[in-house]
N, CA and C atoms as a LAMMPS dump frame, in Angstrom:
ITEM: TIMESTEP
0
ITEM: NUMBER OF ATOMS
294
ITEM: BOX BOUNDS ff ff ff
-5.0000000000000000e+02 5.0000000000000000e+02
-5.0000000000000000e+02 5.0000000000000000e+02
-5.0000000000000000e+02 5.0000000000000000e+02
ITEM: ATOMS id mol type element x y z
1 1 1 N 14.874 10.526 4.119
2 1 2 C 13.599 9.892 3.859
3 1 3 C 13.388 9.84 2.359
4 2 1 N 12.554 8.811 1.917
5 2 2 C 12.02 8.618 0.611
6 2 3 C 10.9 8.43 0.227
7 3 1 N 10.464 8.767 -0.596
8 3 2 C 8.853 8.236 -0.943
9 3 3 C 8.97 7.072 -2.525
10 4 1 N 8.292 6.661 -2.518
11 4 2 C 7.998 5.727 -3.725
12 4 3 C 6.222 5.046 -3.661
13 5 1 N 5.813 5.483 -5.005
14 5 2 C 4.554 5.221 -5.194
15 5 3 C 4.118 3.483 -6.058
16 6 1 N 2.961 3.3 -5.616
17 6 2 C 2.629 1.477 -6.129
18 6 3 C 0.763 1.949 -6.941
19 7 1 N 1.097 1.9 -8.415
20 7 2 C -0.41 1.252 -8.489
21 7 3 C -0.781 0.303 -8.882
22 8 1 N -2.067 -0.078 -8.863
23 8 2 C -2.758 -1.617 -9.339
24 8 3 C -3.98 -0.94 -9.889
25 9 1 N -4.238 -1.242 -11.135
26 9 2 C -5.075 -1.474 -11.641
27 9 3 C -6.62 -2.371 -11.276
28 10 1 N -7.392 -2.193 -11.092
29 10 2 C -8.576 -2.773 -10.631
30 10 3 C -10.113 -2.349 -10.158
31 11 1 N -10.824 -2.917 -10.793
32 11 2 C -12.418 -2.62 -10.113
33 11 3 C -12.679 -2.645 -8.553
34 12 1 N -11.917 -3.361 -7.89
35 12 2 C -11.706 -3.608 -6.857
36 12 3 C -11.134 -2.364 -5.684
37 13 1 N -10.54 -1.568 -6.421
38 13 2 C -10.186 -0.958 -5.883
39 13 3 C -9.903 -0.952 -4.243
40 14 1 N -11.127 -0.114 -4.183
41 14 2 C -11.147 0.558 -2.966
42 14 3 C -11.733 -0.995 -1.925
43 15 1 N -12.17 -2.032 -2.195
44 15 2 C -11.874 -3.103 -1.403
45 15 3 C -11.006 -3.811 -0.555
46 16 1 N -9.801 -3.774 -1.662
47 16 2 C -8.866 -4.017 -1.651
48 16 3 C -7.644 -2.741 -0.412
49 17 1 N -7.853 -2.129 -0.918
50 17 2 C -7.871 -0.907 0.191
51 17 3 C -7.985 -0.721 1.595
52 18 1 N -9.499 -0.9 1.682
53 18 2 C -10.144 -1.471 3.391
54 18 3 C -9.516 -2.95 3.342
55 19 1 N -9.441 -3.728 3.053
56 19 2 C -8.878 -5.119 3.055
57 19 3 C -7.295 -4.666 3.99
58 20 1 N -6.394 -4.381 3.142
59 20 2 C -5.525 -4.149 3.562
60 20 3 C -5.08 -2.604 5.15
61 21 1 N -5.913 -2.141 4.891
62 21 2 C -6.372 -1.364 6.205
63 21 3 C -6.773 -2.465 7.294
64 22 1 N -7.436 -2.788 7.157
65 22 2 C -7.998 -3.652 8.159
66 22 3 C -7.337 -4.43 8.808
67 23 1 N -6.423 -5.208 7.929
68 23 2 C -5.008 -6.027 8.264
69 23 3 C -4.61 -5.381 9.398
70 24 1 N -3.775 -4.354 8.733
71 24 2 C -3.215 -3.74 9.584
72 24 3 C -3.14 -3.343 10.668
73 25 1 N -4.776 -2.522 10.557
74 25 2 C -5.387 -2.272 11.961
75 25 3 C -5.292 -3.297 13.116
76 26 1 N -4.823 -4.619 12.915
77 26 2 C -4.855 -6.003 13.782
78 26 3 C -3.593 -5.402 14.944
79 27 1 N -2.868 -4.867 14.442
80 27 2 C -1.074 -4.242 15.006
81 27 3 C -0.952 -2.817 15.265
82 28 1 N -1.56 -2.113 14.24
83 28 2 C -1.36 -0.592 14.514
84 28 3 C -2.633 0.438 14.476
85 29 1 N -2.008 1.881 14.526
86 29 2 C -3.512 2.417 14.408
87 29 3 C -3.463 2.86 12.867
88 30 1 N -4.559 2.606 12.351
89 30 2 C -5.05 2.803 11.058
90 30 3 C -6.355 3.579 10.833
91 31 1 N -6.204 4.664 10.144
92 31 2 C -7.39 5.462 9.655
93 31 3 C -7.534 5.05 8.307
94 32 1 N -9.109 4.79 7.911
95 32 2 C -9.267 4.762 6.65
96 32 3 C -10.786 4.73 6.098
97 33 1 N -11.271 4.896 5.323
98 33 2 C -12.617 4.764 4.456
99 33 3 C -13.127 3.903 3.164
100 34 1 N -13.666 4.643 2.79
101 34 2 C -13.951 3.419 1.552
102 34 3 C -13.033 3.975 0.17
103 35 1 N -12.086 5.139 0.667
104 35 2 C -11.367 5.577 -0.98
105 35 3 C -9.969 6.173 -0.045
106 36 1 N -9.794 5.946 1.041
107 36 2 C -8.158 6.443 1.869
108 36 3 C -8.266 5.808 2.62
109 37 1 N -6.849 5.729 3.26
110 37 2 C -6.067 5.206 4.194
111 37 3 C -4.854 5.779 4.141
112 38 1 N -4.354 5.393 6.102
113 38 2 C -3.02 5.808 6.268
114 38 3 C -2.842 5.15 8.012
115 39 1 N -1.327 5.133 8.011
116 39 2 C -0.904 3.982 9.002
117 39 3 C 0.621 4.686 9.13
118 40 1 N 1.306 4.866 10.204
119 40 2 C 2.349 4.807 10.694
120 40 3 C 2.898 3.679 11.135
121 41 1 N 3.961 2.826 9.949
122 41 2 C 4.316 1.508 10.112
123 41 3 C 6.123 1.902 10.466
124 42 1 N 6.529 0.033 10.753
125 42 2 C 7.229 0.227 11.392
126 42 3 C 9.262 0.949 10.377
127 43 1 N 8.498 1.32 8.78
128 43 2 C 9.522 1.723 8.29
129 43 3 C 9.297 3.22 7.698
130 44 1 N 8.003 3.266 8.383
131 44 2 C 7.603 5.604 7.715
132 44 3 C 6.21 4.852 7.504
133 45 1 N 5.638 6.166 6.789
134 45 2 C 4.077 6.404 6.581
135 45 3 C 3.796 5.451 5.554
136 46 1 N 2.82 4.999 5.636
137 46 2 C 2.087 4.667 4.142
138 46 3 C 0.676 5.422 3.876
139 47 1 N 0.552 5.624 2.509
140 47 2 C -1.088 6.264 2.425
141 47 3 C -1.546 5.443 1.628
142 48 1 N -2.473 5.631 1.343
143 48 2 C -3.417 4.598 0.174
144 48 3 C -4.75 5.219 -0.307
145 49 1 N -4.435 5.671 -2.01
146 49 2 C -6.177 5.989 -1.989
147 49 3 C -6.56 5.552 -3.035
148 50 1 N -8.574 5.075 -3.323
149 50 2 C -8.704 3.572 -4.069
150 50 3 C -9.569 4.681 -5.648
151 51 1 N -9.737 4.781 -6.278
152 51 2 C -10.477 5.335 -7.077
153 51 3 C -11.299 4.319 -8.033
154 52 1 N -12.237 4.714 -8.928
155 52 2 C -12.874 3.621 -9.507
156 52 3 C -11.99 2.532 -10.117
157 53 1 N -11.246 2.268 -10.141
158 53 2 C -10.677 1.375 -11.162
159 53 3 C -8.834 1.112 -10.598
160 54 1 N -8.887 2.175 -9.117
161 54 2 C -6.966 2.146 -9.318
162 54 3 C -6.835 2.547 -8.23
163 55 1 N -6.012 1.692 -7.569
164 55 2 C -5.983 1.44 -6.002
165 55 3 C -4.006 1.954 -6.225
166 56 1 N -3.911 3.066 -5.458
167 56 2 C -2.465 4.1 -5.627
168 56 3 C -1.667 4.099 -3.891
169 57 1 N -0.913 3.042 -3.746
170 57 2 C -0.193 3.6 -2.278
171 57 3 C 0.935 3.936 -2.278
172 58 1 N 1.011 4.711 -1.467
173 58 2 C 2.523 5.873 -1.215
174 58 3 C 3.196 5.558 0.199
175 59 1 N 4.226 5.087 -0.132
176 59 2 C 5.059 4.641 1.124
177 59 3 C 6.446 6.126 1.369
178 60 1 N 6.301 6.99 2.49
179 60 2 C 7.163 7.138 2.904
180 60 3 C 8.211 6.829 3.834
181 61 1 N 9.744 5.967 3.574
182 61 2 C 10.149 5.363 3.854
183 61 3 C 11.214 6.124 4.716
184 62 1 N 11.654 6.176 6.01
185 62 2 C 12.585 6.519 7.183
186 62 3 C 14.209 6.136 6.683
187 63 1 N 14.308 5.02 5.87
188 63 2 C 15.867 4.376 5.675
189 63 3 C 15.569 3.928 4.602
190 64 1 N 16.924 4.499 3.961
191 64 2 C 16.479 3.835 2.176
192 64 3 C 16.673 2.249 2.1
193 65 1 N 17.408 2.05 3.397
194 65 2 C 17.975 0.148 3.073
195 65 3 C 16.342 -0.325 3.534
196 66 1 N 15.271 0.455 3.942
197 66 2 C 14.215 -0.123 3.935
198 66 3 C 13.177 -0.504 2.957
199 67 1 N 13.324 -0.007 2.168
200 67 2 C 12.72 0.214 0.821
201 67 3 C 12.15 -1.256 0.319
202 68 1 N 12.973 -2.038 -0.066
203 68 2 C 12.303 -3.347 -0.517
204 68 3 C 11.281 -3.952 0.962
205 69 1 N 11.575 -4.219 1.812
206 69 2 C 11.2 -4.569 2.668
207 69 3 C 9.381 -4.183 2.945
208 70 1 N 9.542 -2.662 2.584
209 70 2 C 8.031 -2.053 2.708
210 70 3 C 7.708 -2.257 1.717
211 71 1 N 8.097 -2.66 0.479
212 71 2 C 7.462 -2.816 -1.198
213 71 3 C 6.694 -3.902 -0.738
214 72 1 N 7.804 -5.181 -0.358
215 72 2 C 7.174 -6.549 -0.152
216 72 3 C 6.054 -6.308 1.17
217 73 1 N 6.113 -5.857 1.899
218 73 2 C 4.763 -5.856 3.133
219 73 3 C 3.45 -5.764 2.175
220 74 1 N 3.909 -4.176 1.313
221 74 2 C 2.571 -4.062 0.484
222 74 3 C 2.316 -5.188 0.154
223 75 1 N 2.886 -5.373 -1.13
224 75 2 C 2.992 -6.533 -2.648
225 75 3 C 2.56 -8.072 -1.799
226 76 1 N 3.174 -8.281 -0.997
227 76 2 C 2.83 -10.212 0.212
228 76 3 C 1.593 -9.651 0.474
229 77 1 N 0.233 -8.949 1.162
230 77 2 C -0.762 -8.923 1.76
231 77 3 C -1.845 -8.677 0.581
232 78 1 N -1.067 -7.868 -0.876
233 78 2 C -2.515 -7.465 -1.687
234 78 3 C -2.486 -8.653 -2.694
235 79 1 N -1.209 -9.684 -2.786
236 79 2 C -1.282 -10.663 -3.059
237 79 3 C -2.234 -11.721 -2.773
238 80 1 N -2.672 -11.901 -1.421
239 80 2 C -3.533 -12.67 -1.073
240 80 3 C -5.282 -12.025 -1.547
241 81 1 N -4.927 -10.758 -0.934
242 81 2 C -6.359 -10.495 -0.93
243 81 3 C -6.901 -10.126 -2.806
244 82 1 N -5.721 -10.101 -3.938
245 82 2 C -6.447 -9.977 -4.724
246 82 3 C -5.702 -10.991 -5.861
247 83 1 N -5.954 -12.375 -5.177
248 83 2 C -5.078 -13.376 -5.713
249 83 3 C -6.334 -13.999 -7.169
250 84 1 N -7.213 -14.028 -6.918
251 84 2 C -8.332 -13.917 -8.291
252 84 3 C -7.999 -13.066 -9.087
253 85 1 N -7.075 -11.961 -9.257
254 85 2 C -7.391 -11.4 -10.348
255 85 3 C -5.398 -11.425 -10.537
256 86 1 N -4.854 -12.546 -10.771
257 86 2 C -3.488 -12.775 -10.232
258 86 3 C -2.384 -11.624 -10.244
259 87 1 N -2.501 -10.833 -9.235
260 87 2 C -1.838 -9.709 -9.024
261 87 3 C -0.895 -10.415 -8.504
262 88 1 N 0.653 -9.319 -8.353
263 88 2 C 1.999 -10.226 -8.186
264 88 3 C 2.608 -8.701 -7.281
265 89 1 N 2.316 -7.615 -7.854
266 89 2 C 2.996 -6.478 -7.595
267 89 3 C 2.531 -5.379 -7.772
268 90 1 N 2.563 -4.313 -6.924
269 90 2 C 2.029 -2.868 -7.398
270 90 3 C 3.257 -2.573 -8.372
271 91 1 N 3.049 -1.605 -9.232
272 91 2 C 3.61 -1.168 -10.256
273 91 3 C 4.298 -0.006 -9.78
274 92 1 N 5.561 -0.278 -9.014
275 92 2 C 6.341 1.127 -8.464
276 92 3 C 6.909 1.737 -8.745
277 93 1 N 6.912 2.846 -8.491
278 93 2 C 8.042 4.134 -9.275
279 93 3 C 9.253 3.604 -8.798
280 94 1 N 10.118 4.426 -9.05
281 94 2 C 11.42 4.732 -8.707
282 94 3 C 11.508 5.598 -7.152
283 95 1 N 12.339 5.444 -6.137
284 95 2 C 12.484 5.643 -4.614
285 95 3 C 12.819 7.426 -4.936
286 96 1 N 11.996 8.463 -4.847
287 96 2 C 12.6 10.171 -4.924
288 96 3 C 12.758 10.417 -3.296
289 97 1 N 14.047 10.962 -3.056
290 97 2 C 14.028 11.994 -1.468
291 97 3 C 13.436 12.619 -1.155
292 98 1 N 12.228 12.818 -0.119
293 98 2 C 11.607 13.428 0.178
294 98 3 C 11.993 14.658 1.462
C-alpha cells in the first residue's frame, strides 16, 4: 500500500470538499462535514480535510499501478467543481509505503 497527499489552495475550501463528498456519495458510502471526509473507493481510502484557505486529500492506495488513476478521479471532479478559480491539479507529493 501507498499513501500520497494533494493540496489546493483556496477560500473555498471546505466547499469544495462537501462538493466532492457528495459526488461520491451518488456510488459509495461517504462520511463527511463541513472540514472532513472519507470514502472507501474502488483503489484504498481517501480522506479529505478543508481548512480556511486549503483543501488537503490523502489517498491511500491498495496497488501502486493504481496511483495515477486515483490522482486523476481526484484532479477530473475538483476540476469541474472549482473550474472558476482555474484549478488543473492538486499539488501532490511523491507516492511513500505505507
Amino acid at each position: 500500500m501507498i499513501t500520497t497527499t494533494g493540496h489546493y489552495t483556496s477560500p473555498r475550501a471546505s466547499g469544495y470538499l462537501q462538493q466532492l463528498c457528495k459526488h461520491f456519495a451518488h456510488k459509495i458510502a461517504v462520511e463527511f462535514d463541513e472540514v472532513s471526509g472519507k470514502a472507501e473507493m474502488g483503489f484504498g481510502r481517501f480522506e479529505a480535510k478543508a481548512g480556511p484557505d486549503r483543501l488537503t486529500v490523502q489517498l491511500w492506495i491498495t496497488d501502486p499501478a493504481l496511483l495515477d488513476q486515483a490522482r486523476h478521479v481526484i484532479d477530473k471532479h475538483l476540476a469541474i467543481f472549482a473550474h472558476r478559480e482555474g484549478f488543473e491539479t492538486l499539488d501532490w507529493t511523491a507516492p511513500v509505503a505505507a
